[in-house]
C-alpha positions in Angstrom: 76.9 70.5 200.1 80.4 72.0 199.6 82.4 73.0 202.5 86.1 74.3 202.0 88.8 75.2 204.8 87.9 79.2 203.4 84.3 79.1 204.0 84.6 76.4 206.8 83.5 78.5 209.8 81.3 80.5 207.7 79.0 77.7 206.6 78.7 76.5 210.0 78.9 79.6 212.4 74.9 80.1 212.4 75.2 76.0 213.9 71.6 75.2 211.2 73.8 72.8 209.4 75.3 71.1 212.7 72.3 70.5 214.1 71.8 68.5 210.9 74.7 66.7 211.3 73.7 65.3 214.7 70.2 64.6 213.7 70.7 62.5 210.5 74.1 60.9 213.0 71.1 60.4 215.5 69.2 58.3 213.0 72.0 56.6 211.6 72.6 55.1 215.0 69.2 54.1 215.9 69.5 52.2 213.0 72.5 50.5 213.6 71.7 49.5 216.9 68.1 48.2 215.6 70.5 46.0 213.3 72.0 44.9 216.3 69.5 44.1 218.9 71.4 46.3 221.1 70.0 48.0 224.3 72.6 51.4 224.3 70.4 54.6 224.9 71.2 57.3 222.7 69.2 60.5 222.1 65.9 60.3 220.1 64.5 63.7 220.3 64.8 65.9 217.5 67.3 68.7 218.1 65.9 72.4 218.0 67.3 74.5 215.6 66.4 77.6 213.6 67.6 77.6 209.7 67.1 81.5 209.1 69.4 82.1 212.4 72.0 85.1 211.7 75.3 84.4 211.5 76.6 86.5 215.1 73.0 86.1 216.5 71.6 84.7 220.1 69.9 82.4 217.5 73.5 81.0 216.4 74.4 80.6 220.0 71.4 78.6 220.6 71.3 76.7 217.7 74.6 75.9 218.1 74.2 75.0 222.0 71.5 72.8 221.6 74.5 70.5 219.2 76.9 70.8 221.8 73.9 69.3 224.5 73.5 66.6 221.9 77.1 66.0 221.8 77.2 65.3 225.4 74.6 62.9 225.4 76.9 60.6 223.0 79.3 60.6 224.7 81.5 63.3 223.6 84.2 64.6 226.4 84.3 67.9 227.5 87.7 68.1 226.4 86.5 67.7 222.9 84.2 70.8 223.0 83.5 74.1 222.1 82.3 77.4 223.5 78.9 78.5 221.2 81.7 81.8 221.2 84.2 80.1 219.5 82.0 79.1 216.4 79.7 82.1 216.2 82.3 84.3 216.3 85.0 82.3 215.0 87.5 82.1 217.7 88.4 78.9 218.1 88.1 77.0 214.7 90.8 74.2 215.9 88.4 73.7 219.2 85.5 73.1 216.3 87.8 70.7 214.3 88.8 68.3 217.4 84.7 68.4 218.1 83.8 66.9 215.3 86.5 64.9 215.0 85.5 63.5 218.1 82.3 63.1 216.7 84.0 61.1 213.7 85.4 58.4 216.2 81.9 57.4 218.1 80.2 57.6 214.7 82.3 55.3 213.4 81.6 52.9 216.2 77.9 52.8 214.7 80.0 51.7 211.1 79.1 55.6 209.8 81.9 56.3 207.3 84.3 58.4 209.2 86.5 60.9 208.4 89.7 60.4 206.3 91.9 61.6 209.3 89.6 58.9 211.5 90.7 55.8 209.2 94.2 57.3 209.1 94.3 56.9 212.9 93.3 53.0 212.8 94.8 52.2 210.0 98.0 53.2 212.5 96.4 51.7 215.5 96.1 48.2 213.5 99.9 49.0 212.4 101.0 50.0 216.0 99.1 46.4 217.1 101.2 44.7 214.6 104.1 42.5 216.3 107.2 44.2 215.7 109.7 42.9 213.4 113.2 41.8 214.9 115.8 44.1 213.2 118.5 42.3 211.0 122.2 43.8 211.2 122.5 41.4 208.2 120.2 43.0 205.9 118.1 45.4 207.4 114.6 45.7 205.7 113.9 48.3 202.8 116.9 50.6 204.4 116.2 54.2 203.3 118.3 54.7 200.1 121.6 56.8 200.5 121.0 61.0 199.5 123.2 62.0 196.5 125.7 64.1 198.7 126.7 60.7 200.6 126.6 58.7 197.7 130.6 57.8 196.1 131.5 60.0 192.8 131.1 57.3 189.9 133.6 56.8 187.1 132.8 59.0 184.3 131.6 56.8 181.6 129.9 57.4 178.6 125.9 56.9 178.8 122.9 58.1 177.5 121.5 61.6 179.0 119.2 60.4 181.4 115.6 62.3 181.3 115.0 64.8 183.6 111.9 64.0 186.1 110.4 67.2 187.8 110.0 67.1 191.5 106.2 67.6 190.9 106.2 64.2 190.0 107.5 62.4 192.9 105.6 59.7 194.4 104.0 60.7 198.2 106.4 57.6 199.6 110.0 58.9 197.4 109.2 62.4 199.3 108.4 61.4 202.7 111.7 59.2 202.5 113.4 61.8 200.9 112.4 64.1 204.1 113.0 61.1 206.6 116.8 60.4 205.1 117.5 64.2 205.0 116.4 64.5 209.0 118.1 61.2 209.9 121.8 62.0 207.5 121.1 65.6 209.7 119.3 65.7 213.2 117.9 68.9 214.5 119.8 67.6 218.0 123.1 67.3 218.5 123.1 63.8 220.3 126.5 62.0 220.1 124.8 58.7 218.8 122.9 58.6 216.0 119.7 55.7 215.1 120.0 54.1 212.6 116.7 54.0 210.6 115.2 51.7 208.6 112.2 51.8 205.9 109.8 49.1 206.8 106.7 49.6 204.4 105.3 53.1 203.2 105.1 55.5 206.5 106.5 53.4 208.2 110.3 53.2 210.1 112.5 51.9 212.6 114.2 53.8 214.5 116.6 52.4 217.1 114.3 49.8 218.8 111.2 51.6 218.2 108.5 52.1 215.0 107.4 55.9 214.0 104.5 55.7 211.9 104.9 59.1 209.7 102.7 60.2 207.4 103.1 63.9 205.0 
């Protein structure tokens, strides 16, 4: 099945293929916990839904009520939901988003493969747990290198033409520190003391006292 952010709500807006979602997440689960010898109810019941529903329909709205119930039941927030409204008639497609992102985080509890955003987020929780290294006014660590306006004119010499290396070719870290140097060498505020900031691995920088975790 191939879903794109174009034809996002319109491959889900009848709610047939969420209702699938929960239902094979629903089985998933029960496995897991039969792994696990654990005693955590979660739903068993299979989750009524109609496949020919029309997109706009009262079928939509119930199929896609019935997922919301489901969602409750494991422990999705209300904060995290939707109005049937917003995906039958596409009104809200960031409310559907943070749903089943939502959905992504308890999955992964159950060791479901989450989302990419999901790992993103604990792969920046771990970071964040990480014990903060003390800053050096010796040699600070990986400092971001110095943009070409700041840099002192060189003595012309003769050398060899270097080769020209398209932008398209930079590296996702030389672009994001590229971006972090140009907002630190020009702030949008106009504080009159400026952080020094430091590079400590890919995405990752201190600034002042604190970390920012910064990803493109």
């Amino acid at each position: 099945l191939e879903i794109t952010a174009e034809s996002f709500m319109d491959r889900l807006d009848n709610g047939f293929l969420l209702c699938q979602l929960a239902e094979t997440l629903q089985e998933k689960f029960r496995q897991r916990m039969q792994s696990n010898s654990t005693t955590e109810r979660i739903p068993d019941k299979k989750i009524p839904c109609r496949q020919s529903a029309p997109s706009g329909s009262f079928f939509a709205r119930d199929n896609t009520a019935n997922f919301l119930a489901w969602c409750r039941k494991v422990g999705v927030g209300e904060t995290c939901l939707f109005e049937s409204e917003d995906l039958v008639l596409h009104k809200q497609p960031r409310e559907v988003c943070l749903c089943l992102l939502e959905l992504g985080r308890i999955a992964s509890r159950y060791n479901v493969e989450p989302p990419g955003l999901i790992k993103l987020e604990k792969e920046i929780e771990q970071e964040e747990k990480a014990p903060l290294p003390p800053p050096s006014p010796v040699s600070p660590a990986q400092p971001l290198p110095p943009s070409p306006s700041s840099s002192p004119t060189p003595s012309p010499s003769p050398s060899p033409t270097p080769t020209k290396v398209s932008s398209s070719k930079k590296s996702t870290g030389k672009l994001l520190d590229d971006a972090v140097r140009h907002i630190a060498d020009d702030p949008p505020c106009r504080c009159p003391h400026k952080f020094c900031v430091e590079r400590q691995s890919q995405g990752r920088y201190r600034v002042g006292e604190k970390m920012l975790f910064i990803r493109v």
